[in-house]
gemmi code that builds the backbone of each chain (N, CA, C; Angstrom):
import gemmi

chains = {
    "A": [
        ("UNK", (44.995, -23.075, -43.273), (43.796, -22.221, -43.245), (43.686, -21.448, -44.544)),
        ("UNK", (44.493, -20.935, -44.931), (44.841, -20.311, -46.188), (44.155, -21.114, -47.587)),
        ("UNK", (44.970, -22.510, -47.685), (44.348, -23.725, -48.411), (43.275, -23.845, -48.625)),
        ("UNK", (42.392, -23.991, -47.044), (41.136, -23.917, -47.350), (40.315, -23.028, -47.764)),
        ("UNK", (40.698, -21.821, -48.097), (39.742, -20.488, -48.322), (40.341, -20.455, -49.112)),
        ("UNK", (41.458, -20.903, -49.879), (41.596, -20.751, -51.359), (40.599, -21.929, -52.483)),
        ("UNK", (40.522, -23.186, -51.786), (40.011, -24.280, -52.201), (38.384, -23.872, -52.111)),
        ("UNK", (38.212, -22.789, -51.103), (36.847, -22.839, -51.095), (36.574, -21.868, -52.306)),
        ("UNK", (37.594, -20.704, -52.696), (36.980, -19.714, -53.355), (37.136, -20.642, -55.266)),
        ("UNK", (38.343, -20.981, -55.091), (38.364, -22.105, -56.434), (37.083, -22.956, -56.531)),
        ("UNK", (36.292, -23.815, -55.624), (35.202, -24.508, -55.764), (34.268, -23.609, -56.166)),
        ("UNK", (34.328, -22.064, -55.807), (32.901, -21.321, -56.014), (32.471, -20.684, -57.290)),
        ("UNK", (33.670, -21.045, -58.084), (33.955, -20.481, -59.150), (33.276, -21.283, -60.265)),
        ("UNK", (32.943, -22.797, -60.028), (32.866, -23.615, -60.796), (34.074, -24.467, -61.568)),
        ("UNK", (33.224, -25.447, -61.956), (34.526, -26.168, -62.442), (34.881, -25.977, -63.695)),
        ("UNK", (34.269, -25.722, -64.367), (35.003, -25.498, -66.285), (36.190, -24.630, -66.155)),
        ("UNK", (35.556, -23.283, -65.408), (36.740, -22.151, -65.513), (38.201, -22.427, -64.907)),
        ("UNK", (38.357, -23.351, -63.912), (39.301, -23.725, -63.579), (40.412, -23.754, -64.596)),
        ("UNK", (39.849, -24.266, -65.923), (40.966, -24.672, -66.908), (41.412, -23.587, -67.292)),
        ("UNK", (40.634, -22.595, -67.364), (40.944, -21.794, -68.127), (41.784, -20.878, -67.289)),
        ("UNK", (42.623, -21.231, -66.229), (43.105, -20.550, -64.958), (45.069, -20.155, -65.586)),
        ("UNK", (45.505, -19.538, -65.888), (46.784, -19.147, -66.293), (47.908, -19.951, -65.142)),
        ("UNK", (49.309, -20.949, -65.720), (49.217, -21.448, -64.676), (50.498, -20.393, -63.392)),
        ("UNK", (51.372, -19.324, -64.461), (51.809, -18.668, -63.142), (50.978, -17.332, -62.739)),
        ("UNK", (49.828, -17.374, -62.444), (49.494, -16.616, -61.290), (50.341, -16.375, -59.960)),
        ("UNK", (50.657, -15.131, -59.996), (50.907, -14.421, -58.378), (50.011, -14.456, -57.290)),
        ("UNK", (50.504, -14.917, -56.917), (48.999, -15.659, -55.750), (50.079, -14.969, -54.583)),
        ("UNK", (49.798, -13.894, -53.888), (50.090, -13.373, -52.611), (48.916, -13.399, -51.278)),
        ("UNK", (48.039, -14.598, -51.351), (47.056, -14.568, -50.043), (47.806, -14.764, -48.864)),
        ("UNK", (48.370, -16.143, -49.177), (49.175, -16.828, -47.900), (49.849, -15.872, -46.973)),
        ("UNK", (50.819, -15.355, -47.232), (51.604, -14.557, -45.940), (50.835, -13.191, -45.181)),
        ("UNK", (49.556, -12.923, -46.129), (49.001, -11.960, -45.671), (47.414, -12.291, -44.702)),
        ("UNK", (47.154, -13.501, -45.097), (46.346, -14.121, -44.371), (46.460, -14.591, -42.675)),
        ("UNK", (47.834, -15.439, -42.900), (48.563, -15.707, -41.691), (48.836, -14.723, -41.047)),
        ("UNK", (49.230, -12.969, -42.274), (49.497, -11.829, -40.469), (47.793, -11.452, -40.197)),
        ("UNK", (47.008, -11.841, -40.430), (45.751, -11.204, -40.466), (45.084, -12.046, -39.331)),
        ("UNK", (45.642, -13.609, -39.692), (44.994, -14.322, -38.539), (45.778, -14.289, -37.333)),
        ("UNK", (47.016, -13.803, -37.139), (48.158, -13.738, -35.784), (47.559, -12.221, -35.209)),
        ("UNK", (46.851, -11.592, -36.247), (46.814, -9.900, -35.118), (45.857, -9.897, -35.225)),
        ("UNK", (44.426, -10.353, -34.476), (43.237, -10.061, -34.397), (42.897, -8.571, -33.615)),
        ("UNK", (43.765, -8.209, -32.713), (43.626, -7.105, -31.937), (44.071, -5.490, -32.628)),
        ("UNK", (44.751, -5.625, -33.765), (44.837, -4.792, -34.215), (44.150, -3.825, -34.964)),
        ("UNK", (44.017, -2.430, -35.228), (42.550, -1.748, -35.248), (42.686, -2.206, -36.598)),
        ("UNK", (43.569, -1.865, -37.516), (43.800, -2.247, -38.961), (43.519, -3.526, -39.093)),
        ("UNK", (43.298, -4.754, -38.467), (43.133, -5.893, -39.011), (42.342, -6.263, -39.579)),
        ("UNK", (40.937, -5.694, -39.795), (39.792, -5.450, -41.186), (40.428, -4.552, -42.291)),
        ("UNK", (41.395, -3.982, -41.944), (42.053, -3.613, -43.911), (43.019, -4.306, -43.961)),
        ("UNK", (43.481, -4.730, -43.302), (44.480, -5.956, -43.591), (44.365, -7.367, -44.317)),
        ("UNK", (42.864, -7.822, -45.104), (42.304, -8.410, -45.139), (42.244, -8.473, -46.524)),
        ("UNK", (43.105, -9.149, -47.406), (43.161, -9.119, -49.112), (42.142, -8.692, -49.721)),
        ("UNK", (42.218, -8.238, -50.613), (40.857, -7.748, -51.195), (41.039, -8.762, -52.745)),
        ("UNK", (39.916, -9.292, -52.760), (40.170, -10.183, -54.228), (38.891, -8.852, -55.147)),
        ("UNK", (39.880, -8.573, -55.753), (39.577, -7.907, -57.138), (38.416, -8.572, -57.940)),
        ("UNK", (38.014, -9.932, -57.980), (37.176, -10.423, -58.489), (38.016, -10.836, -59.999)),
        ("UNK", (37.260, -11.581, -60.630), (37.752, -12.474, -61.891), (37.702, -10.888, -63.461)),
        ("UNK", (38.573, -10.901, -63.691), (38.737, -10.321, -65.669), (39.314, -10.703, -65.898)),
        ("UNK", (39.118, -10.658, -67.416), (39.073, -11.176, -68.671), (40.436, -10.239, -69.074)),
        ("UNK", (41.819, -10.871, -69.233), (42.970, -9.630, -69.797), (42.601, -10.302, -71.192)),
        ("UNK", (43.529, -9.496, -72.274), (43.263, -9.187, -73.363), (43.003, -9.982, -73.777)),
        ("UNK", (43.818, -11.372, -73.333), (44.070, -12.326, -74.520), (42.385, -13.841, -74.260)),
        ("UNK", (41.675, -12.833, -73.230), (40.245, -13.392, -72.933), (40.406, -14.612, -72.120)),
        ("UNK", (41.112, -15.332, -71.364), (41.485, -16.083, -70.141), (40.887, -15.179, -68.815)),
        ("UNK", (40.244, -16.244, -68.251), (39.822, -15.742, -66.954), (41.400, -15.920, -65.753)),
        ("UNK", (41.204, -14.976, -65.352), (42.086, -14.993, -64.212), (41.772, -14.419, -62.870)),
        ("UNK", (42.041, -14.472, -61.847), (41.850, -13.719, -60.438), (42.832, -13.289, -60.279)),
        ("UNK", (42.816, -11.763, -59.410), (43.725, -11.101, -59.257), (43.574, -10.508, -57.546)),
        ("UNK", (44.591, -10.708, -56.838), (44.623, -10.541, -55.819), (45.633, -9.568, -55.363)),
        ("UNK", (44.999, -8.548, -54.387), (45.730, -7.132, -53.971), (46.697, -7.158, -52.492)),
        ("UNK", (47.791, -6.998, -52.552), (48.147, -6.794, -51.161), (48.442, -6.001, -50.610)),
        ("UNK", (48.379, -5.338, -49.237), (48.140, -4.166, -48.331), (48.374, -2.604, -49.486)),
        ("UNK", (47.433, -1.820, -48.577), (47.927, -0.416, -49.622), (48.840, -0.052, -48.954)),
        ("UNK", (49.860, 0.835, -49.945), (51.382, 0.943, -50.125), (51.557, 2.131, -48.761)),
        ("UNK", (52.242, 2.168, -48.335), (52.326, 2.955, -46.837), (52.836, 4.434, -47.460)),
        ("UNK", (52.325, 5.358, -47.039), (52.831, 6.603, -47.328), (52.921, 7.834, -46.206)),
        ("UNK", (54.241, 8.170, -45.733), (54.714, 8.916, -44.940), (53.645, 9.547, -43.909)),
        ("UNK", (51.866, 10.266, -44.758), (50.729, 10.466, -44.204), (50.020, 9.596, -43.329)),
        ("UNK", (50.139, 8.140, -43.801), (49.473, 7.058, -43.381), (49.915, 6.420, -41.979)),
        ("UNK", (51.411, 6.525, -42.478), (52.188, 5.929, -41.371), (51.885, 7.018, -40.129)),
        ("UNK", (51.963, 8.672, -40.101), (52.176, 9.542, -38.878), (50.765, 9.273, -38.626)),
        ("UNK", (49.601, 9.184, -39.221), (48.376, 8.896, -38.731), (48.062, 7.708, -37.959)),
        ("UNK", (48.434, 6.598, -38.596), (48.889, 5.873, -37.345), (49.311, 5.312, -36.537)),
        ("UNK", (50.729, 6.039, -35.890), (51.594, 6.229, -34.917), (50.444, 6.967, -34.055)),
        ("UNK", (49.604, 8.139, -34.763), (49.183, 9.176, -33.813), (48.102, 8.401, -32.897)),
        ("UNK", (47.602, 7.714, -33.994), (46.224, 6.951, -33.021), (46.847, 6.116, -32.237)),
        ("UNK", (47.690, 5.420, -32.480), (48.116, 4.203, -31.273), (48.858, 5.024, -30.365)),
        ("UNK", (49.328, 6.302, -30.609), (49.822, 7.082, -29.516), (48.296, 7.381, -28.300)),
        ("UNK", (47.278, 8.097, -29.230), (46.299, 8.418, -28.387), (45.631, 7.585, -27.556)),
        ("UNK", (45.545, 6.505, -28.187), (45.014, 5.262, -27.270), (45.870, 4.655, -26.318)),
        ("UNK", (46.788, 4.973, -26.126), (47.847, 5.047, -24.711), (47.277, 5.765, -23.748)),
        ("UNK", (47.110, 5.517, -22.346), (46.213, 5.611, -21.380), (47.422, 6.501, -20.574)),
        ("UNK", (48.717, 6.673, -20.666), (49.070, 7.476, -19.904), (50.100, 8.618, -20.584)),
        ("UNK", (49.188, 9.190, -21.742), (49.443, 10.366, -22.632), (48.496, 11.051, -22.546)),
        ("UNK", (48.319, 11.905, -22.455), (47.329, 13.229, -23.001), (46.986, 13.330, -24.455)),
        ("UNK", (45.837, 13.567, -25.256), (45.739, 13.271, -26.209), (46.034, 14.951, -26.954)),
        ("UNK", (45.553, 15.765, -25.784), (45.573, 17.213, -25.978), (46.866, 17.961, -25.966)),
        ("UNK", (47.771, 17.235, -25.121), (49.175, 17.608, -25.543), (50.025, 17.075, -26.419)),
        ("UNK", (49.410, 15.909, -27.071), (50.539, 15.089, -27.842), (50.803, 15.842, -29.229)),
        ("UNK", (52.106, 16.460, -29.679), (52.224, 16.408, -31.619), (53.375, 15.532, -31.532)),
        ("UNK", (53.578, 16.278, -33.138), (54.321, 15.212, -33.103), (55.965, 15.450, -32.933)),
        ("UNK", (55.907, 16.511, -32.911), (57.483, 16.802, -31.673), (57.645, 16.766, -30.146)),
        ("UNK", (56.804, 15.771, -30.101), (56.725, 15.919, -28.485), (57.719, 14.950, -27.871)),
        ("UNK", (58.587, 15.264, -27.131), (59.468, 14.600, -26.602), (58.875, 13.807, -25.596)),
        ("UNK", (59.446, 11.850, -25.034), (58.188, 11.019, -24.827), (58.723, 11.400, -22.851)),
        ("UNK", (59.997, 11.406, -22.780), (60.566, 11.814, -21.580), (60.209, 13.614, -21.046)),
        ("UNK", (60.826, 14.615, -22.043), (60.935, 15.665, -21.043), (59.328, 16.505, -21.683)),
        ("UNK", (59.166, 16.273, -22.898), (57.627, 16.842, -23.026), (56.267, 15.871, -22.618)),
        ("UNK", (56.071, 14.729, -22.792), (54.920, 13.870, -22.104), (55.139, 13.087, -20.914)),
        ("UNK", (56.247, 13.176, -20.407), (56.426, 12.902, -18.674), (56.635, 11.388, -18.197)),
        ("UNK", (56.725, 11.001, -19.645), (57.261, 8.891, -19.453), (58.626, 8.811, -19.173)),
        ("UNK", (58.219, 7.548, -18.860), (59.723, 6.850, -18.476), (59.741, 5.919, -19.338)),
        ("UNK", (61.221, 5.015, -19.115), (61.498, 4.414, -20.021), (60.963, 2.883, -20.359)),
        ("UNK", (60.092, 2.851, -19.389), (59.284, 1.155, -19.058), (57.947, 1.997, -20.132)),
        ("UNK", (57.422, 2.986, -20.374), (56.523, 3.536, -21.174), (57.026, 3.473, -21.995)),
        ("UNK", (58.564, 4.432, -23.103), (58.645, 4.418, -24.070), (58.710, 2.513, -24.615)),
        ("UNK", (59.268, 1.689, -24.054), (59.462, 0.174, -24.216), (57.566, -0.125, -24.659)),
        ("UNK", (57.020, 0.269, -23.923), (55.431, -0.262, -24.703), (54.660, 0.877, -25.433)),
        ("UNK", (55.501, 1.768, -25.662), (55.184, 2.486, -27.499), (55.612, 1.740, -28.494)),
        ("UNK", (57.068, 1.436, -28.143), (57.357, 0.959, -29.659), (57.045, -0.524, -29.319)),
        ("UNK", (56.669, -1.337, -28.576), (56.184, -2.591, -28.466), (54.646, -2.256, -29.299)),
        ("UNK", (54.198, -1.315, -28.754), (52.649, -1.132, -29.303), (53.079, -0.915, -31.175)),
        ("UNK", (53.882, -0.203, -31.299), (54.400, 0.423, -32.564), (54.067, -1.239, -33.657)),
        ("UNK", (55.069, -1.742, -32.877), (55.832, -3.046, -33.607), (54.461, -3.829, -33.784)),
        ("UNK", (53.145, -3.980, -33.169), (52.378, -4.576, -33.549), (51.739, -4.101, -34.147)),
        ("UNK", (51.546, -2.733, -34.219), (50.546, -2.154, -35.666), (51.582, -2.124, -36.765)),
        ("UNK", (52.619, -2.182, -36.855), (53.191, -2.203, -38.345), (53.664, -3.488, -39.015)),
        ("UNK", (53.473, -4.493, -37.878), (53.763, -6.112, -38.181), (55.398, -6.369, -38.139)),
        ("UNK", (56.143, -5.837, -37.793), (57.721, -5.602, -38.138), (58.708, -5.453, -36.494)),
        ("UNK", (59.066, -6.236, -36.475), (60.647, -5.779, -35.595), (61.426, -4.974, -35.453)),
        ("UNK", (61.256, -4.335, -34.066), (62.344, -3.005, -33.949), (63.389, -3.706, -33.004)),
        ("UNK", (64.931, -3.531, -33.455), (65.156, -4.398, -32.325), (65.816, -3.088, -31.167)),
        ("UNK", (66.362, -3.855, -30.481), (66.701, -3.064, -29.109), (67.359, -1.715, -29.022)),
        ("UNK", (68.377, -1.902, -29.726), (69.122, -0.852, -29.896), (68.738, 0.088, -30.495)),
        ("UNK", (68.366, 0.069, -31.875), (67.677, 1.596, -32.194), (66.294, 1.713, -31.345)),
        ("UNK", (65.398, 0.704, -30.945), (64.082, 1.060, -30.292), (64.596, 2.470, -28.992)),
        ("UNK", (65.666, 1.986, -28.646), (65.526, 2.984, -27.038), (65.743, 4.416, -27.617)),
        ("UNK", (66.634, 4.672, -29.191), (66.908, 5.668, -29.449), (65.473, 6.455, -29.812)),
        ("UNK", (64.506, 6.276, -29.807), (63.145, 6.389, -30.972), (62.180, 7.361, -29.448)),
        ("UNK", (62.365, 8.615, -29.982), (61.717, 9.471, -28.143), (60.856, 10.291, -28.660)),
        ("UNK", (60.510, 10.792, -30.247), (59.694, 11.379, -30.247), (58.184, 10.531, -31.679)),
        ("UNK", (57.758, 11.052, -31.866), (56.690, 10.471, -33.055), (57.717, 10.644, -34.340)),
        ("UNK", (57.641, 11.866, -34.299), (58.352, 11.861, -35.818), (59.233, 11.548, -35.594)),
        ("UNK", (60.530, 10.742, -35.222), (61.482, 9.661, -35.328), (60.862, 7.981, -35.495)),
        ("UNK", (60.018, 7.995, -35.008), (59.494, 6.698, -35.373), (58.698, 7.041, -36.778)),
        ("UNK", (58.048, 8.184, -37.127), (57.740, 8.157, -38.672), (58.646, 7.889, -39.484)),
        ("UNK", (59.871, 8.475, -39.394), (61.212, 8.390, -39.622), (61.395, 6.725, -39.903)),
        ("UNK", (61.745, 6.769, -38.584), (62.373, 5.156, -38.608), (61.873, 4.052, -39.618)),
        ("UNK", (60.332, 4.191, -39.509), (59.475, 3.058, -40.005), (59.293, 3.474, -41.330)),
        ("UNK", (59.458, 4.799, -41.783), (59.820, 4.683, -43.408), (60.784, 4.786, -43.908)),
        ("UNK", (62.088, 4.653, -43.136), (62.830, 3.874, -43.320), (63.296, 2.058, -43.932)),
        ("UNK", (62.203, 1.741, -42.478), (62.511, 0.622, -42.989), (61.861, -0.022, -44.126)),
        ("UNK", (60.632, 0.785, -44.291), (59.666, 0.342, -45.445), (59.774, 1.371, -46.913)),
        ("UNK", (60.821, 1.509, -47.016), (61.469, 1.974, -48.366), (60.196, 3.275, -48.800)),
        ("UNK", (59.562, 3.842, -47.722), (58.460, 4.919, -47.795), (59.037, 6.212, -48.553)),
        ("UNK", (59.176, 6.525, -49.568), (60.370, 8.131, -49.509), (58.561, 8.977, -50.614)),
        ("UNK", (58.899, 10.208, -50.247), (58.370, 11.204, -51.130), (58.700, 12.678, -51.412)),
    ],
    "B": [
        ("UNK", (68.067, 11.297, -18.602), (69.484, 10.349, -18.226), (69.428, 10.361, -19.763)),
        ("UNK", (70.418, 10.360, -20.217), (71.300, 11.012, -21.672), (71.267, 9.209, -22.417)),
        ("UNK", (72.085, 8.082, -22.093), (72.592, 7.069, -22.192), (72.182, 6.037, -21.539)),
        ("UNK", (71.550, 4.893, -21.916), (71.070, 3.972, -20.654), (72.815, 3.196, -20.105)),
        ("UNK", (72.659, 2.852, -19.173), (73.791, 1.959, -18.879), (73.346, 0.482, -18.911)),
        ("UNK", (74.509, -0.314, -19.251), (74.576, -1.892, -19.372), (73.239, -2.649, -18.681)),
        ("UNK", (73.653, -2.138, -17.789), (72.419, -2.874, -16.899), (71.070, -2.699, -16.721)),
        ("UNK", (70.870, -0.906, -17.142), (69.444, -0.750, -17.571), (69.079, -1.306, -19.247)),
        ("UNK", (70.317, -1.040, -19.848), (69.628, -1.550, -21.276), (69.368, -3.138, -20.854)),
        ("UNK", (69.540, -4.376, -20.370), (69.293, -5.342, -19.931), (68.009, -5.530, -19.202)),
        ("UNK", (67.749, -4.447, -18.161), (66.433, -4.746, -18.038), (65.252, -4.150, -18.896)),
        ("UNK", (65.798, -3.264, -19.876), (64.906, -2.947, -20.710), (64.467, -3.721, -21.595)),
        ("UNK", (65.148, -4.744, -21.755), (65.280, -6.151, -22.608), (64.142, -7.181, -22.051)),
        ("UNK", (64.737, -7.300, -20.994), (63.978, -8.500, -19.949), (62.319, -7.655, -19.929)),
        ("UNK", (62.619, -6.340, -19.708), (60.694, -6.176, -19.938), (60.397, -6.313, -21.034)),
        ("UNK", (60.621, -6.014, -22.021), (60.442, -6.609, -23.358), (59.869, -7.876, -23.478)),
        ("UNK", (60.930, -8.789, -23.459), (60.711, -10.190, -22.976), (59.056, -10.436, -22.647)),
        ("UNK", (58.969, -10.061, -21.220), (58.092, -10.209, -20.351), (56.577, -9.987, -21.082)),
        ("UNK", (56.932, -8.908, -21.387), (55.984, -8.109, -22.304), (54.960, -9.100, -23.540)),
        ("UNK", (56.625, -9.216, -24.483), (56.092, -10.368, -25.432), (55.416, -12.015, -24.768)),
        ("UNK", (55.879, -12.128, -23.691), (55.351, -13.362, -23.506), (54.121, -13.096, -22.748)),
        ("UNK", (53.983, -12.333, -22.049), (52.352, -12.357, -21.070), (51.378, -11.800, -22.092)),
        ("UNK", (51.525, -11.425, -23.150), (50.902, -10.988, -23.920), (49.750, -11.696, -24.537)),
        ("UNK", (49.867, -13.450, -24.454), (48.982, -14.185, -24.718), (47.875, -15.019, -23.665)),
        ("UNK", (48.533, -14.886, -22.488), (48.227, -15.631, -21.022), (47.566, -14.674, -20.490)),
        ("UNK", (46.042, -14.541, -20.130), (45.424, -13.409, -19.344), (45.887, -13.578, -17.802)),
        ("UNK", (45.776, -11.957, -16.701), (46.072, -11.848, -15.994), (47.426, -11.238, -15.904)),
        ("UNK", (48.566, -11.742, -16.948), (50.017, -11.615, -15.982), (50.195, -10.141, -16.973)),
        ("UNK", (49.881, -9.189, -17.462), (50.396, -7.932, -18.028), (50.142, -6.760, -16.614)),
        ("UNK", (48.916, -6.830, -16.279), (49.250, -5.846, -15.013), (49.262, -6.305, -13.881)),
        ("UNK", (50.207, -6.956, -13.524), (51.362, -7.831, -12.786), (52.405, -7.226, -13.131)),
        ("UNK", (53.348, -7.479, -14.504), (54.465, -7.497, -14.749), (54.854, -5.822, -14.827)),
        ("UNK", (53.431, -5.123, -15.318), (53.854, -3.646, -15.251), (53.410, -2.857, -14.002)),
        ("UNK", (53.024, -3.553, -12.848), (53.344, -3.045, -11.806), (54.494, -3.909, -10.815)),
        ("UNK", (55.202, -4.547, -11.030), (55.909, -5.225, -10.328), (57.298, -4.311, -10.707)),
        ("UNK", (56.943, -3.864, -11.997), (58.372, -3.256, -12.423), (58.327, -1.851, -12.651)),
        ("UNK", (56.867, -1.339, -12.356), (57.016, 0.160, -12.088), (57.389, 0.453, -10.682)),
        ("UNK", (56.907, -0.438, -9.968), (57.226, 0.007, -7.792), (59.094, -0.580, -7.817)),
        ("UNK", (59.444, -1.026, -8.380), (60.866, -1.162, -8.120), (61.523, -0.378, -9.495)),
        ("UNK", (60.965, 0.759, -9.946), (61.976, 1.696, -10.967), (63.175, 2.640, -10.136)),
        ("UNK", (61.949, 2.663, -8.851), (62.963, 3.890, -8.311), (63.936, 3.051, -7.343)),
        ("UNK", (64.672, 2.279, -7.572), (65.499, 1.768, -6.584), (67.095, 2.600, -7.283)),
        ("UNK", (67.499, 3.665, -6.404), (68.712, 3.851, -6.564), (69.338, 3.285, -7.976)),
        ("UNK", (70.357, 3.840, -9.002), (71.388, 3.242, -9.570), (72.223, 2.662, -9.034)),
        ("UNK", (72.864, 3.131, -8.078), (73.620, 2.582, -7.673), (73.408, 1.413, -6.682)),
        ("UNK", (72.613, 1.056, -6.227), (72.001, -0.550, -5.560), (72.067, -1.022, -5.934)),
        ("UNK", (73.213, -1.935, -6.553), (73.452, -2.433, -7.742), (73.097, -4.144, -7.581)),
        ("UNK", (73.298, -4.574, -6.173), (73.267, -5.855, -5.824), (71.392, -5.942, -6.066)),
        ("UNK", (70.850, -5.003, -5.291), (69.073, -5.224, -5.295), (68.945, -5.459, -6.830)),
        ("UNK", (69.225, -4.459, -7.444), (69.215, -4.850, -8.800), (69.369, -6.564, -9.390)),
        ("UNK", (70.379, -6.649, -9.379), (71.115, -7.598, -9.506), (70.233, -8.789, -9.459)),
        ("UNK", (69.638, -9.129, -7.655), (69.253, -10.008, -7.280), (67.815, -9.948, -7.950)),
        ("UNK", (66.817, -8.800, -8.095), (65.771, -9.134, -8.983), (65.835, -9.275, -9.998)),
        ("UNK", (67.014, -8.869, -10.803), (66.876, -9.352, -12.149), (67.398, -10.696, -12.260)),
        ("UNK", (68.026, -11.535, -11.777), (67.892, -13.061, -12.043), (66.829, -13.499, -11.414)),
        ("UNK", (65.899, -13.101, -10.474), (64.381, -13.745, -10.052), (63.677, -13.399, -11.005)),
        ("UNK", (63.729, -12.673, -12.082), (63.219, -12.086, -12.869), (63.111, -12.839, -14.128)),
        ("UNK", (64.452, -13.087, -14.266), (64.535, -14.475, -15.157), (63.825, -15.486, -15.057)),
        ("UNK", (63.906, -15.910, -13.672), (63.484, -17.331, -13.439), (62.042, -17.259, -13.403)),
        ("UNK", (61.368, -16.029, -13.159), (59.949, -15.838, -13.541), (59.426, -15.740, -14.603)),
        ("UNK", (60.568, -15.223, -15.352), (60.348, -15.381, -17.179), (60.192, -16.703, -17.572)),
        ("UNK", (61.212, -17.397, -17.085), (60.955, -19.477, -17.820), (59.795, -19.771, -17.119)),
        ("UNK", (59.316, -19.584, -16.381), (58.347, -20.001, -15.287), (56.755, -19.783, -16.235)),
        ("UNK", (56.974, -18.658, -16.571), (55.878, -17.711, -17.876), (55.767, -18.543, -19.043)),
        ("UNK", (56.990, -18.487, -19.307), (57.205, -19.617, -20.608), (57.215, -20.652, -21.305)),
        ("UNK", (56.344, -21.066, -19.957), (56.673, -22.580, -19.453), (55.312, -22.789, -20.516)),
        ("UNK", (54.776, -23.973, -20.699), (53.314, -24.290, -21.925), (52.713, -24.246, -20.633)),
        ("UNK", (52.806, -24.917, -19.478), (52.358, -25.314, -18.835), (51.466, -24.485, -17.931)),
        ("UNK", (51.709, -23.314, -17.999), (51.744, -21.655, -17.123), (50.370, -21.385, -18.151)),
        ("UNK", (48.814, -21.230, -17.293), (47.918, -20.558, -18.002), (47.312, -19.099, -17.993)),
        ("UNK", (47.558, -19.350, -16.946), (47.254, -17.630, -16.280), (47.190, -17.371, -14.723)),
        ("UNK", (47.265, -16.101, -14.757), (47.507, -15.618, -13.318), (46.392, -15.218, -12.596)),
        ("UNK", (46.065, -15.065, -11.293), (44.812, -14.462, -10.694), (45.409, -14.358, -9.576)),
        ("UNK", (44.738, -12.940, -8.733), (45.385, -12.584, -7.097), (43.749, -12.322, -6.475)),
        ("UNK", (44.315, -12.425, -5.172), (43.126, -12.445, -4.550), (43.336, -10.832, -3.586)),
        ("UNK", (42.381, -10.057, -3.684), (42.649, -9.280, -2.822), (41.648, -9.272, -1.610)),
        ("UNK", (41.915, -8.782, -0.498), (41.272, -8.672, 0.364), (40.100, -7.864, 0.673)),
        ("UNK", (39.025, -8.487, 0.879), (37.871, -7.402, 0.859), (37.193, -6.890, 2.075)),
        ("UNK", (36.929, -5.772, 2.124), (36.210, -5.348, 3.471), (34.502, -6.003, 3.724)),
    ],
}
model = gemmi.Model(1)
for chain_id, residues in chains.items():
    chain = gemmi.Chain(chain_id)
    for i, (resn, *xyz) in enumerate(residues, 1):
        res = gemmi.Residue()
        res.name, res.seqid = resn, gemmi.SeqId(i, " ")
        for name, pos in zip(("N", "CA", "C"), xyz):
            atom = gemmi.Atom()
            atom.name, atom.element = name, gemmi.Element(name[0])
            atom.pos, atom.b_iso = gemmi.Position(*pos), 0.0
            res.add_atom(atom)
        chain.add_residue(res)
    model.add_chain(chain)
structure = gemmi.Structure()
structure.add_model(model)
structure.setup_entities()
């Protein structure tokens, strides 16, 4: 699928410029295409969606395309949204939730709930939590924590 | 409860499981999260009840897993 929406955007370009195409280009569509087409349900999956920069001219006057992948996650981005996929949980309060809220003794879940936070978690961030640290993970800001952790997030 | 024990971290697993797989098959998600919210409160220590639903539990998991398995539908009774 990828192939073809690359083949299509190469055909649209015309054919002369082709030559003039640099031949190691960083071409990052593929793996970001494929998570784009596996998570249709996700609210982010319209910014998830490469953005082609369109064709310039670098110095040396060769046309090239330049292609962007996801914006860089930052500690703000990430608690924003944890918070929304928290709120859109149907058996939280949206009015009591921060983000020290404990998921057991301050929002009143059990542990078959916390299991489909971070299940919910794991599909908005595209990434694997596995078992063992998931059960440890009880408030928001530990999963802000966690997940910029794993995504080398520091500021 | 401070620590899960062996056997709850196991079924915390198996819903997991469950989770990830009904996730594509309409019908079986509120099934699986009410089948396993009405049996939360069974004693810790009932260890055999336990026991015995979590290998039916299994076998409902391959059953899920199966290609063959499209989806679920219940009929309820109407006045």
């Amino acid at each position: 699928m990828a192939s073809r929406a690359l083949h299509q955007c190469v055909r649209s370009l015309g054919r002369p410029s082709l030559w003039l195409l640099p031949t190691n280009l960083a071409v990052r569509v593929p793996p970001v295409f494929a998570a784009a087409a596996l998570r249709p349900l996700s609210f982010t999956a319209a910014s998830r969606k490469t953005r082609w920069l369109g064709q310039s001219y670098i110095s040396s006057g060769v046309l090239c395309r330049q292609y962007s992948d996801l914006p860089p996650l930052t500690l703000d981005t990430i608690k924003d949204r944890v918070m929304y996929v928290l709120k859109l949980y149907d058996k939280i309060n949206p009015e009591r939730l921060q983000t020290s809220s404990h998921f057991m003794k301050d929002l009143g879940l059990d542990s078959l709930d916390q299991v489909e936070i971070i299940m919910a978690m794991e599909d908005e961030f595209g990434f694997e939590i596995p078992d063992a640290e998931a059960e440890k993970l009880m408030t928001p800001s530990e999963i802000v924590n966690y997940i910029a952790d794993k995504k080398d997030v520091y500021e | 409860m401070a620590r899960h024990s062996k056997l709850q971290k196991q079924v915390l697993a198996l819903y997991r499981q469950f989770l990830r797989a009904g996730r594509d098959k309409p019908g079986f998600l509120p099934r699986i999260r009410d089948e396993f919210r009405e049996n939360a409160n069974i004693k810790k220590t009932d260890v055999m009840h336990i026991e015995y639903l979590y290998r039916r539990a299994q076998r409902q998991l391959e059953q899920l897993k199966d290609v063959n398995t499209k989806q679920l539908g219940t009929f309820t009774k109407g006045k």
